[in-house]
N, C-alpha and C positions, 0 to 999 in steps of 0.2 A: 481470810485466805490462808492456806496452811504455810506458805510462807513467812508468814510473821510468829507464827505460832512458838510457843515457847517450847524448847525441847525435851523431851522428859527425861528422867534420869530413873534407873530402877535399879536401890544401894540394896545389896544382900549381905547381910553378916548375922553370924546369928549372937554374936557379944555386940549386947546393947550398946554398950562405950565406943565400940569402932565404930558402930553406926550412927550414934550421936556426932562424935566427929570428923565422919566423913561428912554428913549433913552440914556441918557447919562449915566445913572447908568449902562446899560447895556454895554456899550464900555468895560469895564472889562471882558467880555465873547466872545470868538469868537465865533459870530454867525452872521445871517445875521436879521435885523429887518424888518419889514413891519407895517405899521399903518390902522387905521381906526379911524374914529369921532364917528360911533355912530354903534348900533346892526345891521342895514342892511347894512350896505356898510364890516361892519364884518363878515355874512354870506357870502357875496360875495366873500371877500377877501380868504375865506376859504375853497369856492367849485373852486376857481382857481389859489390857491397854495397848496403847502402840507407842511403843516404846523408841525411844532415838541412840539408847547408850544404857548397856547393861555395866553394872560393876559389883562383881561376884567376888565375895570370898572362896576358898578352895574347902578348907577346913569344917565343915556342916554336918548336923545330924541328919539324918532321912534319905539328904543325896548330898552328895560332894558337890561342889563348883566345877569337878571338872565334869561329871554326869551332867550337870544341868547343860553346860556350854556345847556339850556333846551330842546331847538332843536338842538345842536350838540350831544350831549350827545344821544339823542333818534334816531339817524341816524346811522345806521351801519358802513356806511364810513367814520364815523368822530367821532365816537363815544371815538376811542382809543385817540382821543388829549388832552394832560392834560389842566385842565385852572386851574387857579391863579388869583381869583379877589382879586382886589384891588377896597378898597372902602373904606370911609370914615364914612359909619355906624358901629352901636356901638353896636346896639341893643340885646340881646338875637334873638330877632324875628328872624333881619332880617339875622344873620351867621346860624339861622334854614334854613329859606330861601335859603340861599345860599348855602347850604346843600344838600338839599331838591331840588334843581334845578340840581343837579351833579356836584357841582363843585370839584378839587381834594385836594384843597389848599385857604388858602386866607390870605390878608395881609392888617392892615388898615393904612389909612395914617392919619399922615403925614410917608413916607417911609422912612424907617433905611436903608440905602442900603447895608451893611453888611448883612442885613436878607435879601433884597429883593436876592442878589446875591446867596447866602446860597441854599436859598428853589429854583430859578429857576434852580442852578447846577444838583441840586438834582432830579428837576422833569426832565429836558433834559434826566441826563445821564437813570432814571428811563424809558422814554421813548425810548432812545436807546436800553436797553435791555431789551422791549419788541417786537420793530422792530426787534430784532434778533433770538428771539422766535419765533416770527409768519414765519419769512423768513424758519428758523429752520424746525416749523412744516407741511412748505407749500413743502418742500423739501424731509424728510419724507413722509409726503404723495405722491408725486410723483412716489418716492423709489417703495412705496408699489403697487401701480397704475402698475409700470413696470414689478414687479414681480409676480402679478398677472396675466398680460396679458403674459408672457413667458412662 
């Protein structure tokens, strides 16, 4: 039952080392990880998994973190996936930016992994109960569909 299911995590940086240690900060969470290098092989990985929790870098060749968040975010079918960038800017601008892009959360490095674990718990379990919302009011609706037609 998809309630029990592990949640997936999809780490995008395109420096190896952030993503070997993000991965491993993450081993403190049951969940399952998947990677990407850069924005488009992160699109990809995201219209062919179903994803519980995006965490993008900003910083990418090909597309930016903030492109990718930007067109998930504006996609109805992807629209609900938290991201969590991580980046290494500092700027007022650019956490406008990243704002401003849809992001839900973000975290700068170098990573505290106390926080990073913290705030991903948090967006998961927030993400679980929204999946149980929608599931909720797709079921409901149903309800009402049936007693309609009766």
């Amino acid at each position: 039952m998809s309630e029990t299911k592990k949640p997936k995590i999809l780490v995008v940086d395109d420096n190896l080392q952030n993503l070997e240690l993000l991965l491993v900060y993450l081993e403190d969470i049951d969940c399952e990880t998947i990677t990407a290098e850069d924005g488009v092989e992160a699109l990809e990985k995201i219209n062919n998994n179903d994803i519980d929790l995006l965490m993008l870098d900003i910083m990418m060749p090909k597309m930016s973190g903030f492109e990718v968040c930007r067109r998930i975010k504006n996609e109805p079918s992807t629209a609900d996936i938290p991201v969590l960038m991580v980046t290494a800017l500092t700027e007022f601008g650019d956490i406008e930016r990243a704002i401003e892009s849809g992001t839900d959360d973000f975290i700068s490095k170098p990573i505290n992994k106390l926080e990073l674990l913290i705030r991903v718990r948090a967006m998961l379990k927030l993400k679980n109960l929204s999946d149980k919302l929608q599931r909720t009011l797709a079921y409901l609706n149903e309800i009402e569909k049936q007693t309609q037609n009766s």
